[in-house]
PyMOL commands that place a pseudoatom at each C-alpha (Angstrom):
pseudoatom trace, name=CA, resn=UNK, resi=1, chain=A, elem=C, hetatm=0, pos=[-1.312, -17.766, -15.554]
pseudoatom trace, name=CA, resn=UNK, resi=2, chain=A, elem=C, hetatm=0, pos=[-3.247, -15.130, -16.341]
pseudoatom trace, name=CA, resn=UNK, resi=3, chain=A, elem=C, hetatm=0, pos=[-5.303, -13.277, -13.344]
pseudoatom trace, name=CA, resn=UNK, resi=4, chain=A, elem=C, hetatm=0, pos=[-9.384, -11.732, -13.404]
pseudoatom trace, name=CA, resn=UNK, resi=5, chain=A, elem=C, hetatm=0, pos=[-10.098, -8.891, -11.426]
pseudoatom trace, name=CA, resn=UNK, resi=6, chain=A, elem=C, hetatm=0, pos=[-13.589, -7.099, -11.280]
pseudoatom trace, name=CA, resn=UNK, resi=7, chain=A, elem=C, hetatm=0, pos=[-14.467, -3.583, -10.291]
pseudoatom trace, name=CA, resn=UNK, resi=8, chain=A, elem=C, hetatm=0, pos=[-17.201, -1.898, -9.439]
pseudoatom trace, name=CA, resn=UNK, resi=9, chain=A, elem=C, hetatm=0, pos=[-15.810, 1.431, -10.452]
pseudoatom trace, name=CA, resn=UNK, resi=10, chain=A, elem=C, hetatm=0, pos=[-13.503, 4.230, -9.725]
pseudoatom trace, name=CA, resn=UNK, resi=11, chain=A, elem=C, hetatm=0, pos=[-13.361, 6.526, -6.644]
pseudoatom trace, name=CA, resn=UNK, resi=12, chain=A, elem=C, hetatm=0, pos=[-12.138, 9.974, -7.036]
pseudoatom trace, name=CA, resn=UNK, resi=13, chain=A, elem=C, hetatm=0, pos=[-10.935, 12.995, -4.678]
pseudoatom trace, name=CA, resn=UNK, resi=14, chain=A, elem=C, hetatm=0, pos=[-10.657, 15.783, -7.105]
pseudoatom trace, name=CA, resn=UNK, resi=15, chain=A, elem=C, hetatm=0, pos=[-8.158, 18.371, -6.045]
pseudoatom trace, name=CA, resn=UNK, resi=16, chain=A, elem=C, hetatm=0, pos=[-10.917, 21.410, -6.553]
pseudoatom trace, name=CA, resn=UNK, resi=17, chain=A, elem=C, hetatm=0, pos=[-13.275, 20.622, -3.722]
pseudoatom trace, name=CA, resn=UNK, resi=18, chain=A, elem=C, hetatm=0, pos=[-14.925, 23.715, -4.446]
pseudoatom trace, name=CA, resn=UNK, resi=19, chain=A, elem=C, hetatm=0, pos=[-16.878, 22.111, -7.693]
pseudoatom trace, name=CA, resn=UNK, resi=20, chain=A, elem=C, hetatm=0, pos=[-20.191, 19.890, -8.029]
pseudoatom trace, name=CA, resn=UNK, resi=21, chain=A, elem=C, hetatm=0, pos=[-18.068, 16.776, -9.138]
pseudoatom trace, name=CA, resn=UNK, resi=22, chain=A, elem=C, hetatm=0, pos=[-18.752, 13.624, -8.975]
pseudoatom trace, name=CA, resn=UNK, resi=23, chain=A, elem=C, hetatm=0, pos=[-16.643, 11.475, -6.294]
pseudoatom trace, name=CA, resn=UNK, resi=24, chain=A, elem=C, hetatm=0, pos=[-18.010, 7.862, -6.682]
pseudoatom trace, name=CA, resn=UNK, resi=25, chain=A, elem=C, hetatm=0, pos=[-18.162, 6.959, -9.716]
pseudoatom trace, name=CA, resn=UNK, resi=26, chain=A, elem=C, hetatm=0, pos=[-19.561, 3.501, -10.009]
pseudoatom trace, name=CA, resn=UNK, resi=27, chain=A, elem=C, hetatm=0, pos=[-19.701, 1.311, -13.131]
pseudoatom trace, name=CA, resn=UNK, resi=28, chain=A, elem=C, hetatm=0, pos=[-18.124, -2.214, -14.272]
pseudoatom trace, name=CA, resn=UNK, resi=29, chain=A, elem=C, hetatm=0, pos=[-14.715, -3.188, -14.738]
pseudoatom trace, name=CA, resn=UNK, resi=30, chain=A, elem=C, hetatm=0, pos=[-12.408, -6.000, -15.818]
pseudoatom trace, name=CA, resn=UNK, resi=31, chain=A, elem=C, hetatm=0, pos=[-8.658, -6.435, -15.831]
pseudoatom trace, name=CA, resn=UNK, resi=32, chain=A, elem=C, hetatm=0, pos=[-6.738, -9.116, -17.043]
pseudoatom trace, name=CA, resn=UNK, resi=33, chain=A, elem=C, hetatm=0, pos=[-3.402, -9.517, -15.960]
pseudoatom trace, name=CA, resn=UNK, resi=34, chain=A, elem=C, hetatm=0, pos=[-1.723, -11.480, -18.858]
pseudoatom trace, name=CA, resn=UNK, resi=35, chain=A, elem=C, hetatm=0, pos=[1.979, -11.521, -16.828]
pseudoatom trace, name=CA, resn=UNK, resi=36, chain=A, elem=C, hetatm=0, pos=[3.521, -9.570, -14.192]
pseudoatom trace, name=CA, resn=UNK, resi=37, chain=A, elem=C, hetatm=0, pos=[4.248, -6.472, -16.272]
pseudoatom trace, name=CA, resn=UNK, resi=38, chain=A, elem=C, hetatm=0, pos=[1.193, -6.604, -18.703]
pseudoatom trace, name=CA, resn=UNK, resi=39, chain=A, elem=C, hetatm=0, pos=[-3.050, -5.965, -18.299]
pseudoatom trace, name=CA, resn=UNK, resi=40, chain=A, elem=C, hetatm=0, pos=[-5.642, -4.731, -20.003]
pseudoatom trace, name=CA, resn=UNK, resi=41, chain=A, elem=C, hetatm=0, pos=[-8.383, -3.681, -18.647]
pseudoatom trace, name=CA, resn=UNK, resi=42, chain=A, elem=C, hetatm=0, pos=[-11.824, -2.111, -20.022]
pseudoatom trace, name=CA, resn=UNK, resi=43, chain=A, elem=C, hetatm=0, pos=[-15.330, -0.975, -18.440]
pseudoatom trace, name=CA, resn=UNK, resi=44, chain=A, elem=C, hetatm=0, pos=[-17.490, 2.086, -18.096]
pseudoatom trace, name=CA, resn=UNK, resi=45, chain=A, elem=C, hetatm=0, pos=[-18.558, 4.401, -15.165]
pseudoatom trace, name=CA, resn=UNK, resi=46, chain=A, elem=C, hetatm=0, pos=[-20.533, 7.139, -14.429]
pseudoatom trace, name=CA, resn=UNK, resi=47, chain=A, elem=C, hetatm=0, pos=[-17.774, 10.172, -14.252]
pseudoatom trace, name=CA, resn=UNK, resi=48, chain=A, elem=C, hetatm=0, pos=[-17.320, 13.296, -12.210]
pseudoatom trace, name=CA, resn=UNK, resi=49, chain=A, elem=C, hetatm=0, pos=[-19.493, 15.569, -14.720]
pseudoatom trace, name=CA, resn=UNK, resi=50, chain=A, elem=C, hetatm=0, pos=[-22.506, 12.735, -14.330]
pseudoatom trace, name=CA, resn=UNK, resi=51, chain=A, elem=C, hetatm=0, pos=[-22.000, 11.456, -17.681]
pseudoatom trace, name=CA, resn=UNK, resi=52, chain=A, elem=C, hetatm=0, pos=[-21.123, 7.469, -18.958]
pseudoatom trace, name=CA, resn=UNK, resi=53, chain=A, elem=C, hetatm=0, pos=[-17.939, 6.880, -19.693]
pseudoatom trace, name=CA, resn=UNK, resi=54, chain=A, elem=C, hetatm=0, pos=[-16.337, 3.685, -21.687]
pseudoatom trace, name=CA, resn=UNK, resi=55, chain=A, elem=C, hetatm=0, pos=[-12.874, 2.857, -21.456]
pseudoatom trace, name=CA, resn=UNK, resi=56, chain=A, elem=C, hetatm=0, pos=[-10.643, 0.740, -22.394]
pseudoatom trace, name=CA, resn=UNK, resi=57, chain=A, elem=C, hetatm=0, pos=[-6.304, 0.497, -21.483]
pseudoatom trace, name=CA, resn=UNK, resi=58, chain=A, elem=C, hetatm=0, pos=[-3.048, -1.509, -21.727]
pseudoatom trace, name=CA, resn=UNK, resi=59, chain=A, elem=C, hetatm=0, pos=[-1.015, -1.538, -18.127]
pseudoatom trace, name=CA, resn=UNK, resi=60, chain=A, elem=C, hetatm=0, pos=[2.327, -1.789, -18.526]
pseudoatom trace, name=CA, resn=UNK, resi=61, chain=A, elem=C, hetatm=0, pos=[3.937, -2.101, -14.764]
pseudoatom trace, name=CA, resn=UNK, resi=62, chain=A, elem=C, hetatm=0, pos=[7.502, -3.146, -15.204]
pseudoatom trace, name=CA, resn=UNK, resi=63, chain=A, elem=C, hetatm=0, pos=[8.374, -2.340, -11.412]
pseudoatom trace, name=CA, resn=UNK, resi=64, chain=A, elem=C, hetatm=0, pos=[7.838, -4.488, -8.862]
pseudoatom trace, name=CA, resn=UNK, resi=65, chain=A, elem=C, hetatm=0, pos=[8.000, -4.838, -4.984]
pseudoatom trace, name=CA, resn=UNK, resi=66, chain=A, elem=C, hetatm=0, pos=[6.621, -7.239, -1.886]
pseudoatom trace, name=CA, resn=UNK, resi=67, chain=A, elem=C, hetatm=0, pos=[5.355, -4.816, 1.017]
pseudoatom trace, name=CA, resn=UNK, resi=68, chain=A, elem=C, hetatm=0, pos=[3.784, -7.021, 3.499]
pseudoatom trace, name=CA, resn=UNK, resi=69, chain=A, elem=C, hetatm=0, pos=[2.417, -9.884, 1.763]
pseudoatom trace, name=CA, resn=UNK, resi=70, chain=A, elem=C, hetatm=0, pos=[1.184, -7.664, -0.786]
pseudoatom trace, name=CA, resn=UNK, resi=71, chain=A, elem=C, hetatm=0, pos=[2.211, -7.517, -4.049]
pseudoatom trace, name=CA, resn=UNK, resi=72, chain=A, elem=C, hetatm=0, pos=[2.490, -3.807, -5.590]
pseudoatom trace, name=CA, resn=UNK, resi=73, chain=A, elem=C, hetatm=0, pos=[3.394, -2.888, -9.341]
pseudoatom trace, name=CA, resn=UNK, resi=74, chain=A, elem=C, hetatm=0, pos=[3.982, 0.669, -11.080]
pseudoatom trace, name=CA, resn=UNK, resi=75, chain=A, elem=C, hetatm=0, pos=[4.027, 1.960, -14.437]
pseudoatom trace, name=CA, resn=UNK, resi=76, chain=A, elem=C, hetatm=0, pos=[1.476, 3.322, -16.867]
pseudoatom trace, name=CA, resn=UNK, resi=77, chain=A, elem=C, hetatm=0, pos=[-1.713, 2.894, -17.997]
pseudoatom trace, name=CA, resn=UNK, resi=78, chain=A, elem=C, hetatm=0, pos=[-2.389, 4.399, -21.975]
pseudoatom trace, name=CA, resn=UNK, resi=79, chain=A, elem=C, hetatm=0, pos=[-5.907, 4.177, -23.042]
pseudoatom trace, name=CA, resn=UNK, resi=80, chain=A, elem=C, hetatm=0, pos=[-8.827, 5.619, -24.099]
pseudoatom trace, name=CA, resn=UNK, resi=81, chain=A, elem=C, hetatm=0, pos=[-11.946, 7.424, -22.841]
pseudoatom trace, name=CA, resn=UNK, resi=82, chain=A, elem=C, hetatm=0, pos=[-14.908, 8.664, -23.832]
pseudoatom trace, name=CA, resn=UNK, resi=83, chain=A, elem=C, hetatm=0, pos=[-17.887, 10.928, -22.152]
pseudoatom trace, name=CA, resn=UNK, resi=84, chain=A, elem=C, hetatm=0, pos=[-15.972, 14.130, -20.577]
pseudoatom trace, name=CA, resn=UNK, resi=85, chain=A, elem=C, hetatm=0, pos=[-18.598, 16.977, -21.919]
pseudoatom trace, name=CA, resn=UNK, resi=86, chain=A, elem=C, hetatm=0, pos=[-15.838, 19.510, -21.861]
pseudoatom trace, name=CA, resn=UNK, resi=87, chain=A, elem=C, hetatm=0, pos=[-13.436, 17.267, -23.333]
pseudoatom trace, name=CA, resn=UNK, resi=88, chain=A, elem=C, hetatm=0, pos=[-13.983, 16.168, -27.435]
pseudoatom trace, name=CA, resn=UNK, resi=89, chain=A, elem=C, hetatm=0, pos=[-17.831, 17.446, -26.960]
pseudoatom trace, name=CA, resn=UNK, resi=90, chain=A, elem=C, hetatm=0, pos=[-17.483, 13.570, -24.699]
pseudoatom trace, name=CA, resn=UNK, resi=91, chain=A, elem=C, hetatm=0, pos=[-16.402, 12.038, -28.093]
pseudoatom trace, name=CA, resn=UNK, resi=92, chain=A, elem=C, hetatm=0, pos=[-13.274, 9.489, -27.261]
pseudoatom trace, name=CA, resn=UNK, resi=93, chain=A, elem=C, hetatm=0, pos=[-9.886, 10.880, -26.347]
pseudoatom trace, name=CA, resn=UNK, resi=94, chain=A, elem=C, hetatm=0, pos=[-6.402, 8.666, -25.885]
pseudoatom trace, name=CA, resn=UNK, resi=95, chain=A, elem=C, hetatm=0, pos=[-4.526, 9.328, -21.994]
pseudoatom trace, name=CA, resn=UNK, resi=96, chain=A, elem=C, hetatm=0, pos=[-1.603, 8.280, -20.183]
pseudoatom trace, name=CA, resn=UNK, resi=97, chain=A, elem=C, hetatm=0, pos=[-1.530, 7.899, -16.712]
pseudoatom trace, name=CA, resn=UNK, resi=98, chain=A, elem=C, hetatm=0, pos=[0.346, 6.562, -13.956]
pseudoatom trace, name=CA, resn=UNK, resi=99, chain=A, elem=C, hetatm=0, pos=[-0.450, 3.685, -12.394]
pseudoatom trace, name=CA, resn=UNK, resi=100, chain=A, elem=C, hetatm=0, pos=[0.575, 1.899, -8.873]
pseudoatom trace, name=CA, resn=UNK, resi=101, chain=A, elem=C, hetatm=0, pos=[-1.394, -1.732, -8.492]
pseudoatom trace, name=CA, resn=UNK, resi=102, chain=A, elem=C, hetatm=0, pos=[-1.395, -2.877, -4.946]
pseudoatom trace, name=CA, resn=UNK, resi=103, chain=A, elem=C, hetatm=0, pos=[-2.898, -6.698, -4.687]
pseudoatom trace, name=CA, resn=UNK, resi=104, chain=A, elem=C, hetatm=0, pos=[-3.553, -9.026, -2.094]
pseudoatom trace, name=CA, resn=UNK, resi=105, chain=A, elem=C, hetatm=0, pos=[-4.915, -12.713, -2.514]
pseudoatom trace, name=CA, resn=UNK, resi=106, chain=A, elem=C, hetatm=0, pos=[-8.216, -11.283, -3.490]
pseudoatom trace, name=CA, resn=UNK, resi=107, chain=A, elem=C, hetatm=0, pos=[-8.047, -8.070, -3.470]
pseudoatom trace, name=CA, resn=UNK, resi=108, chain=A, elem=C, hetatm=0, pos=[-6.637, -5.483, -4.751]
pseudoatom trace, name=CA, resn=UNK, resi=109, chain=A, elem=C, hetatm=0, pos=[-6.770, -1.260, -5.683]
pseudoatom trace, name=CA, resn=UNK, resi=110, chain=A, elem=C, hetatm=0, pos=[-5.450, 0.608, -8.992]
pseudoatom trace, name=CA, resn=UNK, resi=111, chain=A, elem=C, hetatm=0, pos=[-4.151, 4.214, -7.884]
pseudoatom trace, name=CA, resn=UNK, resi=112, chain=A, elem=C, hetatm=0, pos=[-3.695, 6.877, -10.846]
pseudoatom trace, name=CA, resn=UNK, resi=113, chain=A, elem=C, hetatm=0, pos=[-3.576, 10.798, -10.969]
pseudoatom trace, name=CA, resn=UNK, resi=114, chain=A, elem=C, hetatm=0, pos=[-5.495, 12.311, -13.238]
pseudoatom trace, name=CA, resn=UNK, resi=115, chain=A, elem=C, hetatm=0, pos=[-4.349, 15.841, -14.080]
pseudoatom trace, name=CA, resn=UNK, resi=116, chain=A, elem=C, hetatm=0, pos=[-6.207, 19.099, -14.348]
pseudoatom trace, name=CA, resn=UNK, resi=117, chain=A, elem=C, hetatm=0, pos=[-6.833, 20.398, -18.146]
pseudoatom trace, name=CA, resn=UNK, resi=118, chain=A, elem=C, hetatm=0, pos=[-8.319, 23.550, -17.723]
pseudoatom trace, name=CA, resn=UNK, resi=119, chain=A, elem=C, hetatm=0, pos=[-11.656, 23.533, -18.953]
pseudoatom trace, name=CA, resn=UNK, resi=120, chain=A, elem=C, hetatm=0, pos=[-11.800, 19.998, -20.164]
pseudoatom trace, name=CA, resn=UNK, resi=121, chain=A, elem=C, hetatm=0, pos=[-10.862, 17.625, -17.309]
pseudoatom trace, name=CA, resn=UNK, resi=122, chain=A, elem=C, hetatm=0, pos=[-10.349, 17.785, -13.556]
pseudoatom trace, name=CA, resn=UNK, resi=123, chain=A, elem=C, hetatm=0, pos=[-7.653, 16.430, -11.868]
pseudoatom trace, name=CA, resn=UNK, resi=124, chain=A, elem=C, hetatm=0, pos=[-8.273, 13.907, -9.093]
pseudoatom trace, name=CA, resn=UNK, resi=125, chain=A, elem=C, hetatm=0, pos=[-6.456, 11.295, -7.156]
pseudoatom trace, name=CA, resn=UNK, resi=126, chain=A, elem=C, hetatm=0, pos=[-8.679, 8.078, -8.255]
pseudoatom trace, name=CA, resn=UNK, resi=127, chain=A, elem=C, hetatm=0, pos=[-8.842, 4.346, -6.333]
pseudoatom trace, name=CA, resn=UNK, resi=128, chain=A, elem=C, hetatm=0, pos=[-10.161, 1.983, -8.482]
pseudoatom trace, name=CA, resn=UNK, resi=129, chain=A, elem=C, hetatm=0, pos=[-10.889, -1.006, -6.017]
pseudoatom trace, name=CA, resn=UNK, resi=130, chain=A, elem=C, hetatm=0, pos=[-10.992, -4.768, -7.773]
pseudoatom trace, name=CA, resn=UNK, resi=131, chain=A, elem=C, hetatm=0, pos=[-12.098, -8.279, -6.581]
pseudoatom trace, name=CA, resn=UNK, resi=132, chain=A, elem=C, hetatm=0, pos=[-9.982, -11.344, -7.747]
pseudoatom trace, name=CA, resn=UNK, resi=133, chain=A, elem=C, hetatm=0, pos=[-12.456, -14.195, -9.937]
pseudoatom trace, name=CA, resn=UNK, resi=134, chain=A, elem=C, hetatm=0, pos=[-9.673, -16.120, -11.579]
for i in range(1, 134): cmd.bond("trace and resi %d" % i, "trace and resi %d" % (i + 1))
show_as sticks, trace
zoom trace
């Protein structure tokens, strides 16, 4: 049975402190979890350079464990994104990142890294925090 998560956007701790970036970056999300090892999941956010971005990605987690009633998944996320200035003048761009799902009942968090492309994106550690509707 397929699950619904909402989020209300992404969280990021960028490795260079030292820049003006961006570290909540609130928006709308939805994920669908279609089985165990398969999502997609789409939204928008403002991002670390202050700009809208859209997005849209398959999850694939095939690895699974049970930590203390929670249920956590890892794999990779490949989708694309759109609104990095330095990146495709913000124009949409395809990325694959790692992704570890940890989910309770209700709720639930997405961790990815995102790496550091000199001059086009910055790398951050990003929580993506989601609330169960279905």
């Amino acid at each position: 049975m397929p699950r619904v998560w909402i989020s209300p956007g992404i969280y990021s701790y960028h490795f260079d402190r030292s820049k003006d970036l961006r570290d909540d970056n609130w928006g709308l999300g939805v994920e669908v979890t279609l089985a165990p090892d398969h999502a997609v999941i789409a939204g928008n956010y403002i991002n670390s350079n202050w700009e809208r971005t859209h997005y849209a990605a398959y999850g694939w987690r095939p690895l699974h464990w049970q930590v203390a009633g929670l249920e956590l998944s890892a794999g990779v996320a490949l989708g694309a994104f759109d609104g990095y200035p330095n990146y495709r003048d913000g124009g949409w761009f395809v990325a694959a990142l790692p992704l570890l799902a940890v989910e309770g009942r209700y709720f639930g968090v997405n961790l990815t890294v995102i790496p550091t492309i000199q001059n086009r994106l910055d790398g951050a550690l990003s929580v993506q925090f989601k609330l169960r509707v279905w």
